[in-house]
C-alpha positions in Angstrom: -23.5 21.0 -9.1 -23.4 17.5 -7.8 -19.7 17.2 -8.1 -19.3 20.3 -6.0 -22.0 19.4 -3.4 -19.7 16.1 -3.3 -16.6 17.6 -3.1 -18.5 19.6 0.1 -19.3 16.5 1.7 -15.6 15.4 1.4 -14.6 18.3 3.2 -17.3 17.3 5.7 -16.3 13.9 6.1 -12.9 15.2 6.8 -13.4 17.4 9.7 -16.0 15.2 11.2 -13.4 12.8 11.2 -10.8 14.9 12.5 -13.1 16.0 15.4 -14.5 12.6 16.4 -10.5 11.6 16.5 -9.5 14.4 18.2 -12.7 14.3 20.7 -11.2 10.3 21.6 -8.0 11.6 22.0 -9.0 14.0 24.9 -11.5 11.1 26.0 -8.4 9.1 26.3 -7.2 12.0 29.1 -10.4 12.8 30.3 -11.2 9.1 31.7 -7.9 8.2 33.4 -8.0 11.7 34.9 -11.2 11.4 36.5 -10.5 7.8 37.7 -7.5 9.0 39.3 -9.4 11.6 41.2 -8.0 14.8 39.3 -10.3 18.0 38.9 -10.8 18.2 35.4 -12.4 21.6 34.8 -12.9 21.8 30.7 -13.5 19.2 28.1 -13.3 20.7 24.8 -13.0 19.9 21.2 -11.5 23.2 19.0 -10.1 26.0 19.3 -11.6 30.0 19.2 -15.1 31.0 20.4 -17.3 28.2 22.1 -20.4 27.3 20.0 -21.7 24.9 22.5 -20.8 23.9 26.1 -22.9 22.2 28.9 -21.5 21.5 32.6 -22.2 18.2 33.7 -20.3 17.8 37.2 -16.6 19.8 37.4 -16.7 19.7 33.8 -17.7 22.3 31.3 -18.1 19.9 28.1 -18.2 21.7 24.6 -17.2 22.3 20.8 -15.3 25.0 19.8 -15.5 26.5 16.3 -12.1 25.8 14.6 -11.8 21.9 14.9 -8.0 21.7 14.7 -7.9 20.7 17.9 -8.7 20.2 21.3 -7.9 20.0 25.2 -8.6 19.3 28.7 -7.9 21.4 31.7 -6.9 19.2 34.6 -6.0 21.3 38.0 -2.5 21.8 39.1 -0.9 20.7 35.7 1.7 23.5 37.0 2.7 22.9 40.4 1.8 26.2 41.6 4.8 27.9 43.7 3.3 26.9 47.1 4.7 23.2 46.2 7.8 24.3 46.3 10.1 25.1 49.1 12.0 27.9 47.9 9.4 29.7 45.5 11.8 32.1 44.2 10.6 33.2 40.9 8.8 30.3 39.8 6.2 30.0 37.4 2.5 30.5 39.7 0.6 28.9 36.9 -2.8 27.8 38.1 -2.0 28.6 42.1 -5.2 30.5 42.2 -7.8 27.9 40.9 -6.7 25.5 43.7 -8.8 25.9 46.5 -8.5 24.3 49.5 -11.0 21.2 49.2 -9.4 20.9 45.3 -6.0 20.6 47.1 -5.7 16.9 46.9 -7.1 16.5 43.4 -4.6 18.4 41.6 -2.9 16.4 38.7 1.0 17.3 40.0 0.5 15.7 43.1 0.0 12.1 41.5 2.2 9.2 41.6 4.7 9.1 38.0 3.3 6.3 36.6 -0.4 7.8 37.1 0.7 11.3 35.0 1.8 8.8 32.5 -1.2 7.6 32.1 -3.1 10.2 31.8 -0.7 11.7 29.1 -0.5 8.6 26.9 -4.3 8.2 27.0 -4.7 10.5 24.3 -1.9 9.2 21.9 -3.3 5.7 22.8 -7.0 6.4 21.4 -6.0 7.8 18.6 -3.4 4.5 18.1 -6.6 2.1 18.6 -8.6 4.1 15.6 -5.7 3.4 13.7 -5.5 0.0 14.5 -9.5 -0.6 14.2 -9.4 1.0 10.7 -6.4 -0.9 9.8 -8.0 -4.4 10.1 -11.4 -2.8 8.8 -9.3 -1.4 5.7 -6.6 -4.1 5.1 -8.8 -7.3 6.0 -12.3 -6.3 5.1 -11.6 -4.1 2.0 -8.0 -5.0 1.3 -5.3 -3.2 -0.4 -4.4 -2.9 -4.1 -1.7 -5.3 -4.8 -0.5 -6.5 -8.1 -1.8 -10.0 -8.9 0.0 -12.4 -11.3 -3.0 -11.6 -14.4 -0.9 -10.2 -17.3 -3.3 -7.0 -18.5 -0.5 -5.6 -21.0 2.4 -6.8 -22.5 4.8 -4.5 -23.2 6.4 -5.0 -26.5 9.9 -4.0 -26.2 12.4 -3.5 -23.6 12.6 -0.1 -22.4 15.8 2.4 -22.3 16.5 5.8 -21.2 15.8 7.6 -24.8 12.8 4.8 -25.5 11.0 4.5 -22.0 7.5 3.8 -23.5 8.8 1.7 -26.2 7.4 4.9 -29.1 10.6 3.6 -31.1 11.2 -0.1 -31.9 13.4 -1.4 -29.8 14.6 -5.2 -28.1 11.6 -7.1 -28.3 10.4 -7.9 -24.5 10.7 -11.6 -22.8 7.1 -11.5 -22.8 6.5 -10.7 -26.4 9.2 -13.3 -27.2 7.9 -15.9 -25.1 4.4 -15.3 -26.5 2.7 -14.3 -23.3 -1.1 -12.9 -23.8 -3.2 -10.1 -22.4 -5.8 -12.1 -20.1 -2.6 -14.9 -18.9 -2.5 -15.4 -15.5 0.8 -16.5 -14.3 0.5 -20.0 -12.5 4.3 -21.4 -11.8 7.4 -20.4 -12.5 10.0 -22.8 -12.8 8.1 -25.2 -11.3 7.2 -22.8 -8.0 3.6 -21.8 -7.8 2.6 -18.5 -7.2 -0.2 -16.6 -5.8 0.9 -12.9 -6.2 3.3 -10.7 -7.8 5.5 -10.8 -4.2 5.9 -14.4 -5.0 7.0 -13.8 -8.6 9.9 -11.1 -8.2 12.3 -13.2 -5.6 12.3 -16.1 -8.5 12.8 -14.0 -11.2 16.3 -12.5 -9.5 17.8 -16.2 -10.0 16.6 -16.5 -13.0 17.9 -13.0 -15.4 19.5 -14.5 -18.6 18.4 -18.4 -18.0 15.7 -20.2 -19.8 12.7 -20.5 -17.5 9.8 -21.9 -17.8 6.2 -20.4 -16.9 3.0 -21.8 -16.7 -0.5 -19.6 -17.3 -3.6 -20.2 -17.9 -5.1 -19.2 -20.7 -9.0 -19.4 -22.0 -9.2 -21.7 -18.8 -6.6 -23.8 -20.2 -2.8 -24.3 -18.6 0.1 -23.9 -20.9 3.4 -23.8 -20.3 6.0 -21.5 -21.8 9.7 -20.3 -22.0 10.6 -17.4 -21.0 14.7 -15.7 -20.5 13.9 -12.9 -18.4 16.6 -9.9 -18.7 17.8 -7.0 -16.1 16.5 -3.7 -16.8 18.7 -0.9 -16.1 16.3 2.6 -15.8 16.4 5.3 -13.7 19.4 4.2 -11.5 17.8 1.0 -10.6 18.6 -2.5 -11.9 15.6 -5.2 -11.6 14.2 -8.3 -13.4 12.1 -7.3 -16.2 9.0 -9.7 -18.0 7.7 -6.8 -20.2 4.1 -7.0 -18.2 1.7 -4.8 -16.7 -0.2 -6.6 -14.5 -3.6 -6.4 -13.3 -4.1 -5.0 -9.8 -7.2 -5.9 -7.3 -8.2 -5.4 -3.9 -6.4 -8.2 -2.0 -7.5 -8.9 1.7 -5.0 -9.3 4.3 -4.1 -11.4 7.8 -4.5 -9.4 10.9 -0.6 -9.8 10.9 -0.4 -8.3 7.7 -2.7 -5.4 8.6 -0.8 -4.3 11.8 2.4 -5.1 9.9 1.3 -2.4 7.2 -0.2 -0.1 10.2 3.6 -0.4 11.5 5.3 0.6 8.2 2.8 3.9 8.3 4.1 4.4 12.0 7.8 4.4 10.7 7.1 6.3 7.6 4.9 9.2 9.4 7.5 9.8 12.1 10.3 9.6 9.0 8.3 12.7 7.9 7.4 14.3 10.8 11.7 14.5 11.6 12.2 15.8 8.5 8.9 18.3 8.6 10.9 22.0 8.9 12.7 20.7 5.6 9.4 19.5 4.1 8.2 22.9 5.6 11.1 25.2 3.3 10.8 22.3 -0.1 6.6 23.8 0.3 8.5 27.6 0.0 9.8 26.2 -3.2 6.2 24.9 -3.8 4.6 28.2 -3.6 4.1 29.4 -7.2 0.5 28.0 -8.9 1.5 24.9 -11.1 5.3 24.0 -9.7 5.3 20.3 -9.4 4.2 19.2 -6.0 6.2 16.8 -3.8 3.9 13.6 -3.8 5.1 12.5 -0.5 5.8 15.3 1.1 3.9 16.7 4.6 0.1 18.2 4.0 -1.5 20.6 5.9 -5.5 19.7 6.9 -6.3 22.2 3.9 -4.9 20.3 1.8 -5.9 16.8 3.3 -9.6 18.9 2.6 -9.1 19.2 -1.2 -7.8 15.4 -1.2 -10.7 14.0 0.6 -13.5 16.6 -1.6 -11.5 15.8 -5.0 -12.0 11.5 -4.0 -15.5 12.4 -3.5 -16.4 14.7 -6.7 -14.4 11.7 -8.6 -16.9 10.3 -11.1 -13.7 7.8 -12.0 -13.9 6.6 -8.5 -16.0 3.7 -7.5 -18.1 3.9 -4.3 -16.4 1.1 -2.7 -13.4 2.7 -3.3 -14.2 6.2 -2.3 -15.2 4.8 0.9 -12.0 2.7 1.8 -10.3 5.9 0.3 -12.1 7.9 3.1 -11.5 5.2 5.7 -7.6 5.5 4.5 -7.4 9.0 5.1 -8.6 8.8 8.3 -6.5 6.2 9.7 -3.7 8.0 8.3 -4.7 11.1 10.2 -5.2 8.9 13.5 -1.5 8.0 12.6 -0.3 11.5 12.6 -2.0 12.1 15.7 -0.8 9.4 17.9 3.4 9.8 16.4 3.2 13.7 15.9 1.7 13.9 20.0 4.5 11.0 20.9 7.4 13.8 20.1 9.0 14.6 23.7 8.7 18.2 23.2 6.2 20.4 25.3 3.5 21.4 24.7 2.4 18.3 23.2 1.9 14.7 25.2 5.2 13.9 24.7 7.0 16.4 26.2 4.7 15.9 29.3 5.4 12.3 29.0 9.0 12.8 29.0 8.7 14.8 32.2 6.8 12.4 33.9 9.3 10.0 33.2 12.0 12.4 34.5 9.8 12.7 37.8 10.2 8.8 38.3 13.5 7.9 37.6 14.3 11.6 40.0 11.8 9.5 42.4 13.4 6.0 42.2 17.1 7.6 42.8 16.5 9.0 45.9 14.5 5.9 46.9 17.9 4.3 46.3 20.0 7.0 49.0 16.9 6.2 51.4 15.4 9.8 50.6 12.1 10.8 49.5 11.4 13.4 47.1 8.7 15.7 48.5 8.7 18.3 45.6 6.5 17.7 42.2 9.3 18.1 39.5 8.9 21.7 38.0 7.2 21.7 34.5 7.2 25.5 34.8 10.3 25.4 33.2 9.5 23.7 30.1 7.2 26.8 29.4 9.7 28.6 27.4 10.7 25.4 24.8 6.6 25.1 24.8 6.3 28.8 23.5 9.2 28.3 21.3 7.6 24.9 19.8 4.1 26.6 19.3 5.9 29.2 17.6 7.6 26.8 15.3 4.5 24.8 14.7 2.1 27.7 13.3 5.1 28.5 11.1 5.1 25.6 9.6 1.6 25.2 9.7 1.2 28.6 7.7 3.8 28.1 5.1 2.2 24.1 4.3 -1.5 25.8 4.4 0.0 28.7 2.0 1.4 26.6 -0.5 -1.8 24.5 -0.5 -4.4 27.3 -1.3 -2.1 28.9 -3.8 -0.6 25.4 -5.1 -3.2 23.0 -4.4 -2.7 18.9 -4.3 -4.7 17.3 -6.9 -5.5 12.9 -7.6 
């Protein structure tokens, strides 16, 4: 009973999350729109029937019930057909909620670089979460990391047919040298080191030479010989002790943490490219028990029965369930803020990209001495936004599919 009411709050602590994140995402419009003048009629955080809403101003505030989501409606984000010269068969989007004392609050009569802001707002707040979690998560916590405290030796060298050493086999470096569960690794050749990172670039000179090492042991320093080999597995080649070694949470530099908050970046818009072939690998991932894809895209059910399993864990600490939490969270910040960045309507980006488009239009007839008096036409982006929608519940579906029928377990 406790475990489920735990994995419940998980579930909990997920949404909430995702709502707060998604609520400072529209924040992140809602304030630059307002300071710029624009009529912002709705602020709201879901999607579906409205549970709650209160108007304070021009703005109806509420919470929707499917928190998946979330928007602001700003006036004239269409340029109505009136702002154009020769109407023809444009789109007449929100014509009709412009009256005439709204007329110069609308948002497709701002300058380029103000629609810009506006747009990357939301992206932006969500990139600041990240960031603040980051340094809370990589300098307060700190990350798992492999330290230089030998908690296994490994008594053989392992092969293709003996890969956990169940046969007899080469006897390891470490169990030649006469390395101990309990060592910790001090120097090696003479160079002191502080973590595993600083061990492996050594160890690359030094495959098939004597070397010396230096642990202490029962508080005492010894020093050692060791003749590390290569170990050929898998299709990889590397330097090879014949150690497992004892991990702990190591804190980080505020470098460091924005340097790993970078690599996420990189990696989550790696995935996000590749997401319609992550989206037909989940097909393949359909029937209950077929090995799941550990790296492969999530949908928010699953990212649910992630977050309820780390809190129904009995094997996880507290301290660890938290920064677990925290990790998730920041991760989903950094889907936010990269997945909204794509320059495809109808998220940020695409609007982004056209207000880009709008200034450099702007600055080349500045150039021929002309002035652009018409708002660029995002009307015709509407059909690639119905198209992208339509591709995004797709995909959407088939993850959430394959991860009710083949869930993701720690």
């Amino acid at each position: 009973m406790i475990s489920f009411l735990n994995f419940i709050t998980g579930w909990l602590i997920l949404l909430l999350g995702l709502a707060l994140s998604i609520g400072l995402h529209e924040i992140g419009h809602l304030w630059p729109a307002k300071k710029f003048g624009v009529k912002v009629t709705k602020y709201m955080i879901g999607f579906g029937p409205t549970l709650f809403s209160r108007r304070r101003g021009d703005t109806e505030y509420g919470i929707k019930a499917i928190p998946l989501g979330g928007y602001i409606q700003m006036i004239g984000m269409i340029p109505p057909a009136s702002a154009f010269k020769n109407a023809g068969f444009r789109n007449r989007g929100n014509e009709e909620e412009v009256s005439a004392e709204d007329q110069n609050r609308t948002f497709y009569l701002l300058k380029p670089w103000k629609k810009l802001i506006i747009m990357f707002g939301g992206p932006f707040a969500n990139l600041v979460i990240a960031l603040v979690l980051a340094f809370v998560l990589f300098c307060g916590f700190g990350s798992y990391g492999r330290t230089t405290t030998i908690n296994q030796i490994v008594p053989c060298i392992p092969t293709a047919t003996n890969p956990n050493c169940d046969k007899v086999g080469d006897p390891s470096p470490s169990s030649i040298a006469g390395l101990k569960a309990g060592d910790k690794i001090l120097e090696i050749n003479g160079s002191k080191v502080n973590l595993w990172s600083d061990v492996e670039p050594i160890l690359r000179s030094t495959v098939g030479k004597v070397t010396s090492i230096k642990v202490l042991r029962a508080g005492v320093e010894q020093t050692l010989s060791i003749t590390p080999v290569t170990l050929n597995l898998d299709g990889t080649s590397k330097p090879y002790l014949g150690v497992y070694l004892k991990a702990e949470r190591i804190q980080q530099t505020p470098v460091g943490a924005v340097i790993q908050l970078g690599s996420m970046l990189v990696s989550t818009a790696e995935l996000i490219v590749q997401l319609p072939m992550q989206a037909v690998s989940a097909i393949g991932e359909l029937n209950p028990g077929t090995p799941r894809n550990q790296n492969g895209a999530i949908s928010i059910i699953g990212l649910g029965q992630f977050s309820g399993e780390i809190a129904a864990s009995s094997d996880i600490s507290f301290e660890d369930k938290v920064a677990s939490q925290l990790s998730l969270l920041m991760s989903l910040n950094v889907a936010l803020f990269v997945f909204n960045m794509v320059p495809l309507v109808p998220l940020d980006g695409g609007h982004i990209a056209a207000g880009i488009y709008e200034w450099i239009k702007r600055g080349i007839w500045r150039i021929r001495g002309k002035t652009l008096e018409e708002p660029v036409d995002t009307s015709k982006m509407m059909p690639i936004a119905y198209f992208v929608a339509g591709l995004l519940l797709v995909l959407s579906l088939i993850l959430i599919v394959r991860d009710i029928v083949n869930p993701f377990h720690i």
